[in-house]
C-alpha positions as CSV (number, residue, x, y, z in Angstrom):
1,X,-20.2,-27.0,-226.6
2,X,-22.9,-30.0,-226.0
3,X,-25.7,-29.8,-223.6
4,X,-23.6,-32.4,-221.7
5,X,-20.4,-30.5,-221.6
6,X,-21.8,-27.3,-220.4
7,X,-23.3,-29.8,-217.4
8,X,-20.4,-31.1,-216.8
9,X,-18.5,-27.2,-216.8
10,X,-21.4,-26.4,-214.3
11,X,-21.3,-29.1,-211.7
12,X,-17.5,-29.9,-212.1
13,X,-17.6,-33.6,-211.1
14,X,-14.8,-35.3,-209.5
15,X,-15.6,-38.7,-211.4
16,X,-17.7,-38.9,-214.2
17,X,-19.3,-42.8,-215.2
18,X,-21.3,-44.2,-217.8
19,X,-24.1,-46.2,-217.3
20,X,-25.4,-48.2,-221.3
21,X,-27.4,-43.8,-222.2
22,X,-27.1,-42.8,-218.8
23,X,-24.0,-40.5,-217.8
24,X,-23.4,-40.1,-214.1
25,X,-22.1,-37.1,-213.0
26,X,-20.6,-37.4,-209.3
27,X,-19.6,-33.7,-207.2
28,X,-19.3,-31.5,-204.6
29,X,-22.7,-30.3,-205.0
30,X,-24.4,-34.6,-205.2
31,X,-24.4,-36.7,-207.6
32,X,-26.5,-36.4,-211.0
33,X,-27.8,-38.7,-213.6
34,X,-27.8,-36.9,-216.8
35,X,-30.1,-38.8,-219.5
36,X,-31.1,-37.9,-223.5
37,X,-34.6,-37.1,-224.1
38,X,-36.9,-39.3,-225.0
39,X,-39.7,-38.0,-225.9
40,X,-41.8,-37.5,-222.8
41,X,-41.9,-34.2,-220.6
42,X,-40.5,-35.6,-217.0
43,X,-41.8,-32.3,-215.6
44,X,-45.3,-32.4,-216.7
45,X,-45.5,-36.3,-215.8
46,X,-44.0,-35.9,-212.5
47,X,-45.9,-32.8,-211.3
48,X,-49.2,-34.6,-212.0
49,X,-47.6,-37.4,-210.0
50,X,-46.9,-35.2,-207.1
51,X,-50.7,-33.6,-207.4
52,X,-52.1,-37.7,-207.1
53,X,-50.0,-37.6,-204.1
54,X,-46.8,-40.4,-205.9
55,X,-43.6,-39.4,-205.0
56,X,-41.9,-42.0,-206.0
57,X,-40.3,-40.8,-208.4
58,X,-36.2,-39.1,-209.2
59,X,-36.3,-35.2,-208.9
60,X,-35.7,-33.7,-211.9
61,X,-33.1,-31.4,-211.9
62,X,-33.0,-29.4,-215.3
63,X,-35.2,-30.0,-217.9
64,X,-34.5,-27.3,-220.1
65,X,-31.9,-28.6,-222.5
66,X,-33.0,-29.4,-225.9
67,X,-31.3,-32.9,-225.8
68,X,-30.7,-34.0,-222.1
69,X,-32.5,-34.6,-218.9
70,X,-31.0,-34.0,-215.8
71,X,-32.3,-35.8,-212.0
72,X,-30.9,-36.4,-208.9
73,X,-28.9,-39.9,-208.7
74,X,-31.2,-42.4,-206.5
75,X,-29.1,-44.2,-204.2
76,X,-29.8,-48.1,-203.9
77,X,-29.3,-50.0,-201.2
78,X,-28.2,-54.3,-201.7
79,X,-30.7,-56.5,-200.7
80,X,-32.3,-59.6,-200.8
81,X,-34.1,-59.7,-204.2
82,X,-37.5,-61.3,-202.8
83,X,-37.5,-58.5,-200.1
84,X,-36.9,-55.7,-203.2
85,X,-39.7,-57.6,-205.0
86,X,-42.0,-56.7,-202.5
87,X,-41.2,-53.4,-202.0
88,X,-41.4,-52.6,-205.7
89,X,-44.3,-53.9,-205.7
90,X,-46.3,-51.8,-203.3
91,X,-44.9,-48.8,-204.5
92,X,-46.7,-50.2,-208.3
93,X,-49.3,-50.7,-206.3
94,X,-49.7,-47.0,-205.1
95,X,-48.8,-45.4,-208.5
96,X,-52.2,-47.4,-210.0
97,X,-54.2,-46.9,-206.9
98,X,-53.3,-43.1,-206.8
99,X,-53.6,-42.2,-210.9
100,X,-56.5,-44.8,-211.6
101,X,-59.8,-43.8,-213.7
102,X,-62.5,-44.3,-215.6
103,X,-62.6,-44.2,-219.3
104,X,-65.1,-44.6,-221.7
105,X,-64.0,-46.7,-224.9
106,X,-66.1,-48.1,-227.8
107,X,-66.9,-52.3,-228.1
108,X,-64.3,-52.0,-230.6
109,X,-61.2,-51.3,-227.7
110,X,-61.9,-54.7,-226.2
111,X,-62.3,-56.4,-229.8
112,X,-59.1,-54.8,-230.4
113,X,-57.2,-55.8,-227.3
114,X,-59.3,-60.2,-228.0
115,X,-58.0,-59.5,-232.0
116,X,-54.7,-59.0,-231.1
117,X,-54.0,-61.9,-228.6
118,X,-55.8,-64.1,-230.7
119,X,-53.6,-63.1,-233.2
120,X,-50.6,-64.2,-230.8
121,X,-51.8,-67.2,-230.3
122,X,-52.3,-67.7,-233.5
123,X,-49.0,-67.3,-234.8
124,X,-47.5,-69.4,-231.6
125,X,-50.1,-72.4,-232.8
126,X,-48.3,-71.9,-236.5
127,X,-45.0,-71.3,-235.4
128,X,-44.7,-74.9,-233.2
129,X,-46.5,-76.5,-235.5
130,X,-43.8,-75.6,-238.5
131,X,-40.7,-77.2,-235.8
132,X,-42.8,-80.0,-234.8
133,X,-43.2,-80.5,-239.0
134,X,-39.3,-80.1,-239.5
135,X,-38.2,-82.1,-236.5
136,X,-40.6,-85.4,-237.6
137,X,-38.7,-85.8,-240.5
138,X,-35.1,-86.4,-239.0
139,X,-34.1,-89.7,-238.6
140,X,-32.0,-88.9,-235.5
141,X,-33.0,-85.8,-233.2
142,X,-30.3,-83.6,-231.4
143,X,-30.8,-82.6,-227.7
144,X,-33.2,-79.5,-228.4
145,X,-35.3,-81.1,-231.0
146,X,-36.0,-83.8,-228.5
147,X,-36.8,-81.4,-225.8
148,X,-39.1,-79.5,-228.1
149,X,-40.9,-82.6,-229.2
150,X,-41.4,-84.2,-225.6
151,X,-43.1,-81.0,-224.9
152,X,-44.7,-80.5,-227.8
153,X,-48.6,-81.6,-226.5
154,X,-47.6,-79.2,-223.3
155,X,-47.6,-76.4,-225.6
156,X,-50.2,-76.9,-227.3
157,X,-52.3,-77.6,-224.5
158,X,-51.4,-74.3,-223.1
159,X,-52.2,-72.2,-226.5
160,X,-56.2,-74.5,-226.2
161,X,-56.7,-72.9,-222.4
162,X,-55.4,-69.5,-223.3
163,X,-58.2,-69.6,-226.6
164,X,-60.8,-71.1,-224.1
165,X,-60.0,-68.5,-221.7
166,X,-59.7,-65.6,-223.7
167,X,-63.2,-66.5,-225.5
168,X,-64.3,-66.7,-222.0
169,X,-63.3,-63.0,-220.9
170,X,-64.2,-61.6,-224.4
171,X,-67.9,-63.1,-224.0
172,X,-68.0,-61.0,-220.4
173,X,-66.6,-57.6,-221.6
174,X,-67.9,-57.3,-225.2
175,X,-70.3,-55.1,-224.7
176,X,-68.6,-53.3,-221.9
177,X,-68.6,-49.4,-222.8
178,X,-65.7,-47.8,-220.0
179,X,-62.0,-49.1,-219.3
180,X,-60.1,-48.2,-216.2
181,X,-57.2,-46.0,-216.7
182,X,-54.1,-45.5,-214.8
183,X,-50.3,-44.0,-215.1
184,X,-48.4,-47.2,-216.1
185,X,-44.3,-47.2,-215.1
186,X,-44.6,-49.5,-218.5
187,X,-40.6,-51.0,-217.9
188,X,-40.9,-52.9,-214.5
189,X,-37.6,-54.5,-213.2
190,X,-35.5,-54.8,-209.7
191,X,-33.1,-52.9,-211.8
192,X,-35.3,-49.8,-211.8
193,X,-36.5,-49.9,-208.5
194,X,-33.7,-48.3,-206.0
195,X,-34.3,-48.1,-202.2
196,X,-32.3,-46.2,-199.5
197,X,-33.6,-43.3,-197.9
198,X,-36.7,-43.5,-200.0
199,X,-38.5,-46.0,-202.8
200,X,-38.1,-44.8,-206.1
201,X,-38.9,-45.8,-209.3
202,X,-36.3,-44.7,-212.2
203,X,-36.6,-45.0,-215.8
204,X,-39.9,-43.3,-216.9
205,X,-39.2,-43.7,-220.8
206,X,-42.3,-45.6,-221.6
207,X,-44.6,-44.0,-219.1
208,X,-48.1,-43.9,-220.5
209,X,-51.7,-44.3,-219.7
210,X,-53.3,-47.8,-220.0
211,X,-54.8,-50.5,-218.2
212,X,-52.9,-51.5,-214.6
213,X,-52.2,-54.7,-215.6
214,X,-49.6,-54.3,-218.1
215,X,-47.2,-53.6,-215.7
216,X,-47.8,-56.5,-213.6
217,X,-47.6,-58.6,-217.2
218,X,-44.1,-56.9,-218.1
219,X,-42.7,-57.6,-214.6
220,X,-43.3,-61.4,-215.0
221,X,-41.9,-60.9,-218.3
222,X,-38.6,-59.4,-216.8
223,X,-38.4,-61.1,-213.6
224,X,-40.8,-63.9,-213.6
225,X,-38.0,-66.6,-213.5
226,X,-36.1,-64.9,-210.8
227,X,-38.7,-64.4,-208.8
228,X,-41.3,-66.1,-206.1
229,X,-43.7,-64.3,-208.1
230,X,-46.8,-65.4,-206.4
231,X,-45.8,-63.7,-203.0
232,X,-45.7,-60.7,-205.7
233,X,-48.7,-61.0,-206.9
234,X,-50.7,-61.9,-203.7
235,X,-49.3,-58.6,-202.6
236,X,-50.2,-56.6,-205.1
237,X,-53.4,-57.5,-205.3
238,X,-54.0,-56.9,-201.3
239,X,-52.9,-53.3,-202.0
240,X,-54.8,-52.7,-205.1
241,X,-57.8,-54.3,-206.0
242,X,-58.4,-55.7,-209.5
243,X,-61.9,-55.9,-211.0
244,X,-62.9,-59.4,-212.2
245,X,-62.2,-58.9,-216.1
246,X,-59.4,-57.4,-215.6
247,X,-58.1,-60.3,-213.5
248,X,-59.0,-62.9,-216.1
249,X,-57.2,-60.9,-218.6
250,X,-53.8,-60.5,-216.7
251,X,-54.0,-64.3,-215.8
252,X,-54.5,-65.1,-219.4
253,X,-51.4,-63.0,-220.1
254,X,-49.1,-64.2,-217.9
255,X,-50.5,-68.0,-219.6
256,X,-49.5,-67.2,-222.8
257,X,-47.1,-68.7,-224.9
258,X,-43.3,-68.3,-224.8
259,X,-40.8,-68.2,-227.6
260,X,-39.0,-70.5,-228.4
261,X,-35.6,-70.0,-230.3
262,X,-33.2,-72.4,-231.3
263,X,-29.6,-71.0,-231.3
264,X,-26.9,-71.8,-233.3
265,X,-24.9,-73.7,-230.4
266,X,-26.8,-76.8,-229.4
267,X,-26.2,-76.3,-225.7
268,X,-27.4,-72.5,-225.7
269,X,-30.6,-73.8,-228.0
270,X,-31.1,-76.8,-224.8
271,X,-30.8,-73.5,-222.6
272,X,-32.6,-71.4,-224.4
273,X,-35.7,-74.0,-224.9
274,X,-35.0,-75.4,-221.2
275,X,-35.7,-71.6,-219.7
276,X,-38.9,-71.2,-221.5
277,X,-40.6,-74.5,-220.4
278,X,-39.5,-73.9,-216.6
279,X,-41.5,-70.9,-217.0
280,X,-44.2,-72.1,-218.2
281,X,-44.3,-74.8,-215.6
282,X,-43.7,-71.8,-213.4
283,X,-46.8,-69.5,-214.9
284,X,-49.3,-73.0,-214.7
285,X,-48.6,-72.9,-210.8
286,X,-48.8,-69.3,-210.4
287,X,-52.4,-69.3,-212.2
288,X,-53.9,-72.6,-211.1
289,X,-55.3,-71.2,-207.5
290,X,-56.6,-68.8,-209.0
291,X,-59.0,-70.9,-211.1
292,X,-61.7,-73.3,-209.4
293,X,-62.7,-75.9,-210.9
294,X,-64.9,-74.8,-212.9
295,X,-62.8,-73.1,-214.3
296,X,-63.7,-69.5,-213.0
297,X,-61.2,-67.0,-211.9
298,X,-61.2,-67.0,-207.4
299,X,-59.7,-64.1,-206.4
300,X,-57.0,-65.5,-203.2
């Protein structure tokens, strides 16, 4: 007998539902969410959670199975989406502001982290170039090709201030010997943020310790077009303070480039291509105010 069947034998649910890994289990006794491991110890994580006073978390329920997790189902209330955004966002807010440290690191961490985005950019710079080179040589250009090329210069353009930026920030923090540290949700999405009787957060999989503002960089990654994100980010920075590299650094993350993929269909490549230019359109505005014009970072 699995893990999951002697779970189901225990609680005996009057409707069982499953949810993409997740089975929910629905009885007499509440309603369960019964998950395979992942790799991380819930327990551990969310008992050092509770000690930095962050509750906002699902109550684990049995973590004793060799296989399977099990927690309390978080109810979710329907609501508007900019509202929810908010919300989320202070509880983010709280988790960094109530787990936050400081480390010390070698100068080879930040060399690692300027390497590594340099290397992105790099490979965006190559990878627009190579379509630009393919597209030239057509005598007539379909839809997407001509989108690509009309925007060509914008791309580029944005790949030049990321470099100039990120040279910027690099020249700042070289020589900088500490990091700050925090617990990092590390999957940021409305989906995984439920609200009823209390905020919680859900879906801890990729849980780790890092620097705050990768979770603000993932949520504009997942949400950014659906959102008002700058009402997001104004309030997360009113609830927890960033310091001034670390600013510069998310800003030049959210800046950078955005794939672009042309499909098979012409009219999902248009879409495809169309989505990622609105968000960059989107990120420029988001960023601007917070740039004078000198090109320094102003906090709002």
């Amino acid at each position: 007998m699995t893990s999951l069947e002697l779970i189901t034998d225990l609680y005996k649910p009057y409707r069982i539902t499953k949810k993409l890994k997740c089975t929910i289990i629905e009885s007499m006794d509440g309603t369960f969410v019964v998950k395979p491991k992942c790799g991380k110890n819930f327990k551990e994580i969310f008992n050092y959670l509770d000690s930095r006073n962050f509750y906002n978390h699902p109550k684990i329920v049995d973590y004793s199975r060799s296989d399977i997790d099990v927690f309390e189902y978080a109810e979710n209330s329907d609501y508007p989406i900019e509202q929810k955004s908010i919300d989320m966002i202070k509880v983010v807010a709280a988790l960094h502001s109530n787990t936050n440290y400081t480390k010390e690191v070698t100068e080879d961490k930040y060399k690692e982290i300027y390497d590594g985005i340099k290397n992105n950019l790099e490979y965006y710079k190559k990878e627009y170039a190579s379509f630009a080179s393919k597209i030239e040589d057509e005598v007539f250009m379909s839809p997407s090709h001509y989108l690509f090329m009309r925007n060509y210069s914008k791309l580029n353009n944005q790949i030049a201030f990321c470099e100039k930026e990120l040279d910027k920030w690099y020249e700042t923090i070289k020589n900088k010997k500490e990091i700050r540290i925090c617990t990092i949700h590390n999957n940021l999405s409305l989906d995984h943020f439920c609200k009823k009787d209390n905020d919680i957060l859900i879906s801890w999989d990729h849980t780790m310790q890092d620097t705050p503002i990768l979770d603000i960089y993932k949520l504009y990654i997942n949400e950014g077009a659906n959102l008002n994100f700058k009402s997001v980010l104004s309030a997360y920075l009113k609830a927890f303070s960033l310091e001034d590299d670390e600013l510069k650094l998310l800003l030049i993350l959210l800046a950078m480039p955005k794939e672009i993929i042309f499909k098979t269909r012409e009219f999902d490549s248009c879409k495809s291509i169309s989505n990622a230019l609105d968000l960059i359109y989107k990120t420029e505005e988001l960023i601007r105010p917070y740039y004078l014009v000198d090109n320094e970072v102003q906090k709002e």
